[in-house]
C-alpha positions, 0 to 999 in steps of 0.5 A, spaced: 633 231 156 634 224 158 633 219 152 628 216 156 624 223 156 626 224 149 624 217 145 618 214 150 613 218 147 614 216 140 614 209 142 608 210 144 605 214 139 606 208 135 603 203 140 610 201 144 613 201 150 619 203 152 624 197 155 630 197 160 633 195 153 631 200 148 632 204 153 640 202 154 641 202 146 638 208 145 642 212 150 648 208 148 646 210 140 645 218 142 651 219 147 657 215 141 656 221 137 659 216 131 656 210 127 657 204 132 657 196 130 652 192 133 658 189 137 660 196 140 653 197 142 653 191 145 660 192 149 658 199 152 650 198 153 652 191 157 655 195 162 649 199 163 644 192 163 648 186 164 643 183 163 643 184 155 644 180 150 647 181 143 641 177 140 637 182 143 641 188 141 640 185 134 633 184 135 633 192 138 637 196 133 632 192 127 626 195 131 630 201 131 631 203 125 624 199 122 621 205 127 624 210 125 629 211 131 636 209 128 639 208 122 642 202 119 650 202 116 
């Protein structure tokens, strides 16, 4: 199951959708297998979307975590 497949529709059921960019940070968060700083979840999901910024993982993984989908250190 893909993360997309596997996230997108809670996201839904809470009236979000699922972006380019929550999608490289949850697929960067279920693959580590280990707690990553932001600054790693930036480093490895930057490769995935060059366009990511470190604001935008900041702003993510607090939505994230607000949502239920990650949790902070």
């Amino acid at each position: 199951m893909s993360c997309s497949e596997e996230y997108a529709p809670q996201l839904r059921a809470r009236g979000y959708r699922m972006t380019p960019q929550r999608l490289a940070i949850l697929h960067v968060l279920h693959h580590s297998g280990r707690h990553l700083t932001p600054a790693e979840v930036y480093e490895q999901a930057h490769q995935e979307l060059t366009s990511l910024t470190e604001t935008t993982v900041y702003r993510t993984l607090e939505f994230l975590a607000d949502n239920g989908l990650a949790r902070p250190a």
